[in-house]
N, C-alpha and C positions, 0 to 999 in steps of 0.2 A: 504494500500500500504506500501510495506517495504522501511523503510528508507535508503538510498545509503552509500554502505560502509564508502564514501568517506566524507560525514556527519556524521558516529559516532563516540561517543569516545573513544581514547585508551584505556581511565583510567579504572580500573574495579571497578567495581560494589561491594559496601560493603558485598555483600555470600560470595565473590571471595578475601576478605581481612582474613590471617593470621598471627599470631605472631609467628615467631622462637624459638624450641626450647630453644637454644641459651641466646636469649632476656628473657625468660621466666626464666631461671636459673640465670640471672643476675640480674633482678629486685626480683627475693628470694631471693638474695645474698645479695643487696642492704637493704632491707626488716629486714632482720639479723642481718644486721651489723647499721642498724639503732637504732633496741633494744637495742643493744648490748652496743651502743655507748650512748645513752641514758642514760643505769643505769652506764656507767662509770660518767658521770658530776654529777653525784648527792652527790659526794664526800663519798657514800659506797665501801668498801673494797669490792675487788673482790676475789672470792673463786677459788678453783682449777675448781670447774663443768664450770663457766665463762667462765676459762681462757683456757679451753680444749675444750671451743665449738668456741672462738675464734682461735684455732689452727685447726681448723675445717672447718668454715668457711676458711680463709686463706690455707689451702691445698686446697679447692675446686678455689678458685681462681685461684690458681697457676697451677692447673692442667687443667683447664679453660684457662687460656693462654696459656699453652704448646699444647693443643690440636690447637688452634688457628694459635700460630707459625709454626708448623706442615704443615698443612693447607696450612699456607702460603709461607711456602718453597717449597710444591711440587706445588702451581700454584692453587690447587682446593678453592680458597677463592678470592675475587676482594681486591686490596689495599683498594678501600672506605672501605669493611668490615669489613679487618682487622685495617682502622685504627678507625672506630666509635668504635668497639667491644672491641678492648683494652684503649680506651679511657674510656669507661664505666669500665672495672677491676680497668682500673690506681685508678679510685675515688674511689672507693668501696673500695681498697689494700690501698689508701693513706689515707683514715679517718681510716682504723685500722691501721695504725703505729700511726697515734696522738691518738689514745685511748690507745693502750699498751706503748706507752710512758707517759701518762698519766696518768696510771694506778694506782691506792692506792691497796696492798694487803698485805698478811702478809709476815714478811720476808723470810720465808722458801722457797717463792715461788717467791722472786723478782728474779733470776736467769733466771728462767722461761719466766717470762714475760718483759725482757732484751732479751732474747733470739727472744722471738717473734716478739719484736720491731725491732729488725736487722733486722730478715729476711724478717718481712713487708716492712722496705725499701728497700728491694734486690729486692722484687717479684713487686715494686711498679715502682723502678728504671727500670725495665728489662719489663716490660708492655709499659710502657711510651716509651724507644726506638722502641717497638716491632711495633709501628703504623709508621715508618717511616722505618722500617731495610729494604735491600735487601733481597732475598733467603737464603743467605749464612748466613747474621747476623741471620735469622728468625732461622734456623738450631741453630745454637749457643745456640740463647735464649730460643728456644725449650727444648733444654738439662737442661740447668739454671734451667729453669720454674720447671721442673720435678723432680731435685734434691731439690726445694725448698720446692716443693711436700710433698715427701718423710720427710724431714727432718722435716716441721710442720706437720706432721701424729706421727713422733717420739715423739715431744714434746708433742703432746695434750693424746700419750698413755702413755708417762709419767704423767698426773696430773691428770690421773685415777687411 
């Protein structure tokens, strides 16, 4: 005899559980920036290949929130999402600022990795509001996000 709607459960059933894209790119990103973070404390000097996969990662983030912003300007994301999802960048964005601040390299390349350090707090600043912004701010940060994008894409083709 079949069980009555009215006795089963919502919940589904572990076939029926999937992980998000989304999720799935942030715990690599996570993952990265863990290595990454890693061989910064061990008090070795960081080379340009390092300091350009850390500009790397950091474009992927930022462009990872501007899609997200995006998102959540035109309506197609829930606030909860957008604020777990940028909560997860903020940490991921705020341990590589304390690692390129942190950072020991040679001096040719302190510039460099000054530079990265700013805009880790810009893209770190600007995730952290993005879980609580209106439509209007999420547009804003959107644009931010993108330009920060861009601009760590520039520095990590510079230290190639």
């Amino acid at each position: 005899m079949a069980t009555p709607r009215w006795r089963r459960s919502p919940a589904p059933t572990p076939k029926h559980w999937s992980v998000s894209l989304r999720l799935k790119r942030v715990l690599g990103l996570g993952v990265i920036l863990v290595l990454l973070g890693g061989g910064c404390d061990s008090g070795a000097k960081l080379g340009a290949h390092a300091l350009a996969q850390q500009a790397k990662s950091l474009q992927s983030e930022a462009a990872e929130g501007a899609l997200l912003a995006q998102d959540a300007a035109s309506g197609r994301t829930t606030r909860v999402f957008t604020r777990e999802h940028s909560s997860d960048l903020y940490g991921a964005t705020s341990k590589a600022e304390g690692t390129s601040k942190a950072a020991k390299t040679e001096p040719a390349l302190e510039p460099k990795v000054r530079q990265l350090a700013v805009l880790a707090g810009q893209v770190s600043a600007d995730l952290e509001r993005l879980g609580s912004a209106s439509r209007g701010e999420s547009r804003v940060l959107a644009l931010e996000l993108e330009a920060a994008a861009r601009a760590s894409q520039k520095i990590g083709a510079g230290l190639q």
